[in-house]
C-alpha positions as CSV (number, residue, x, y, z in Angstrom):
1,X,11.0,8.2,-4.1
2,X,13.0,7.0,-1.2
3,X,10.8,4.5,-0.4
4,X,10.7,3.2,-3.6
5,X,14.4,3.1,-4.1
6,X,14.6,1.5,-0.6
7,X,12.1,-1.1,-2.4
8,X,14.3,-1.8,-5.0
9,X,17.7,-2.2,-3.2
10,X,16.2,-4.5,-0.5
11,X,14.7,-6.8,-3.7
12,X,17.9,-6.4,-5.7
13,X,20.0,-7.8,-2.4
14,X,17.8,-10.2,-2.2
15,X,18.4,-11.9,-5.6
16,X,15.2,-10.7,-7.4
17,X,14.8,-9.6,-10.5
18,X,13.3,-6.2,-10.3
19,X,11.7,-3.8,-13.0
20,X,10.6,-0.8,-12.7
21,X,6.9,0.1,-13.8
22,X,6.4,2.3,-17.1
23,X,4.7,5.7,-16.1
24,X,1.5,4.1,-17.7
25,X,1.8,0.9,-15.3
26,X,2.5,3.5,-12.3
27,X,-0.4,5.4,-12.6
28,X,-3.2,3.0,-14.4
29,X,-2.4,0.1,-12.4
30,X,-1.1,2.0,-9.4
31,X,2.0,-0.8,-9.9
32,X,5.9,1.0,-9.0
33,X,7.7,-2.2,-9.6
34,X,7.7,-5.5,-11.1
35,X,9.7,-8.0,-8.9
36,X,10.5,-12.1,-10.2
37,X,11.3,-14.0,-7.2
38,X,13.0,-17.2,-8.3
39,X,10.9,-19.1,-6.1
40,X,7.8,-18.2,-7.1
41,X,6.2,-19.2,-10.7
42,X,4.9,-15.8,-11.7
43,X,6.0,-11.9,-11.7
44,X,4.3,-9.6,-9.0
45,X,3.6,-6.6,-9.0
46,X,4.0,-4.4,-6.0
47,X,2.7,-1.0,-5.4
48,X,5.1,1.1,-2.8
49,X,3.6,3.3,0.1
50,X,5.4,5.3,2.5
51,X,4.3,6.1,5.9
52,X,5.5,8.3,9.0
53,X,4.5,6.4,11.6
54,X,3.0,2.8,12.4
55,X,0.1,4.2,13.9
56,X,-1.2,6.7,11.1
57,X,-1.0,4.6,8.0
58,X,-3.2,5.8,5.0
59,X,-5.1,3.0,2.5
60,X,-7.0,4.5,-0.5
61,X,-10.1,3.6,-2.2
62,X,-10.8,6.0,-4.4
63,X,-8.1,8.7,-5.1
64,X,-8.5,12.4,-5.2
65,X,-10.0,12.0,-9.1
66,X,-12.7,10.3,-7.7
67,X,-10.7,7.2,-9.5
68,X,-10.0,3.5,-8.5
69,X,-7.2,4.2,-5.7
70,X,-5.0,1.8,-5.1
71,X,-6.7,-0.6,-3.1
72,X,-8.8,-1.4,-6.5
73,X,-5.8,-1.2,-8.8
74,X,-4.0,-4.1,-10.3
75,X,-1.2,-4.8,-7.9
76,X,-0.9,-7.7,-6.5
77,X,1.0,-6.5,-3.4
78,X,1.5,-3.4,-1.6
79,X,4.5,-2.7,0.3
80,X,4.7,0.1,3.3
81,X,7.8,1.8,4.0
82,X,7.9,2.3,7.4
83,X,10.8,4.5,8.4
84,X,9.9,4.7,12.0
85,X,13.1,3.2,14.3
86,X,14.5,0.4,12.1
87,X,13.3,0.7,8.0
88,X,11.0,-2.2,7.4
89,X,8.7,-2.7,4.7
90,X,5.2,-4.0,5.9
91,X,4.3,-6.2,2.9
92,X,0.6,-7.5,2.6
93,X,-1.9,-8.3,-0.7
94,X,-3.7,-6.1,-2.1
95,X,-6.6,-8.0,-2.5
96,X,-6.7,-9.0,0.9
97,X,-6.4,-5.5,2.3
98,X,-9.4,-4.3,-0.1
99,X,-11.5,-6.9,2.2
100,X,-10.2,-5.5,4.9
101,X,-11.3,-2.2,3.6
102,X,-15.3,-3.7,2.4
103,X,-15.4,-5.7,5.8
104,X,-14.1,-3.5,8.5
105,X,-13.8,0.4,7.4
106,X,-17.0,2.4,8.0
107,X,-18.3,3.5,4.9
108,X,-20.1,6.6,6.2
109,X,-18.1,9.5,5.3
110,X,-16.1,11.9,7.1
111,X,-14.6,15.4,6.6
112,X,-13.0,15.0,10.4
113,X,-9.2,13.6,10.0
114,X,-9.8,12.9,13.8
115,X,-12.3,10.7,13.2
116,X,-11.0,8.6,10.1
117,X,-9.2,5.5,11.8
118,X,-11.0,2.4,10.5
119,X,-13.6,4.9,9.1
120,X,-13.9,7.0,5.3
121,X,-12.4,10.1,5.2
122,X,-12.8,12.3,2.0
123,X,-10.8,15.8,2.7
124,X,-12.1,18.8,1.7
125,X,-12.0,19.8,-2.0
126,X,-11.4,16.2,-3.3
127,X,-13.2,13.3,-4.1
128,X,-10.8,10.4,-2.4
129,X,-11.7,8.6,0.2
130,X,-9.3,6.9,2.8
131,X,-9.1,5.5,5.5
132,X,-6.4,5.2,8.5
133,X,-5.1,2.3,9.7
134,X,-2.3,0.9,11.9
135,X,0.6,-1.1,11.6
136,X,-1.4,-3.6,14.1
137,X,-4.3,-4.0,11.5
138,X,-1.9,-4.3,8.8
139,X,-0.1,-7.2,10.9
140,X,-3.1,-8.9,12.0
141,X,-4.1,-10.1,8.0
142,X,-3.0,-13.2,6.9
143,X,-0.3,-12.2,3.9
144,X,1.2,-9.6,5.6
145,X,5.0,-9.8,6.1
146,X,7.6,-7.8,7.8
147,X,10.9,-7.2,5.6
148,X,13.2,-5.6,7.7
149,X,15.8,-3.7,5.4
């Protein structure tokens, strides 16, 4: 929740209109808020992710349902709250990071959290599977923006 409310603060200053997702929207679409940036033509729909630290972030597939995660859900961006030294957002498209996940993530599964960076991880018990990444890899697509709150 604080990320999110970070989220909508920093978009509120900002000047966009912001709405927050209906429960439905949240988990069906895997979409938090609705944000209407005056100079862009169309309403986006941003999906809010927090993480610890810029070298352990988490990207999901398939989620612990064995569902769509959020990588295959209708948002069109997804924003990481990284709360490391100085609370930035790490912004980047979804669609774009699901490539990144079909072009670069080994798809043969692990059960070792060791060994999940770049690489399928499915914990035990669950049918998810993620994958860690780093604020470098994030950085390194071409959408991916840095808000610094």
């Amino acid at each position: 929740m604080m990320a999110e409310m970070a989220f909508e603060n920093f978009a509120t200053a900002k000047g966009w209109e912001v709405e927050k997702a209906s429960f439905v929207d949240d988990i069906n679409k895997h979409i938090d808020y609705y944000v209407f940036n005056p100079l862009l033509t169309k309403r986006r729909g941003f999906d809010i992710k927090k993480s610890s630290s810029p070298n352990e972030m988490w990207i999901e597939y398939t989620n612990v349902n064995g569902n769509d995660g959020w990588l295959r859900g209708q948002s069109d961006c997804i924003a990481f709250y990284l709360d490391d030294t100085d609370r930035r957002f790490l912004v980047v498209d979804r669609d774009e990071l699901l490539d990144f996940w079909e072009s670069v993530v080994d798809p043969v599964v692990t059960d070792d959290k060791r060994q999940a960076y770049l690489r399928a991880y499915q914990r035990d018990g669950r049918k998810d599977l993620i994958a860690k990444v780093k604020e470098d890899d994030i950085k390194a697509l071409v959408t991916t923006r840095t808000w610094v709150i």
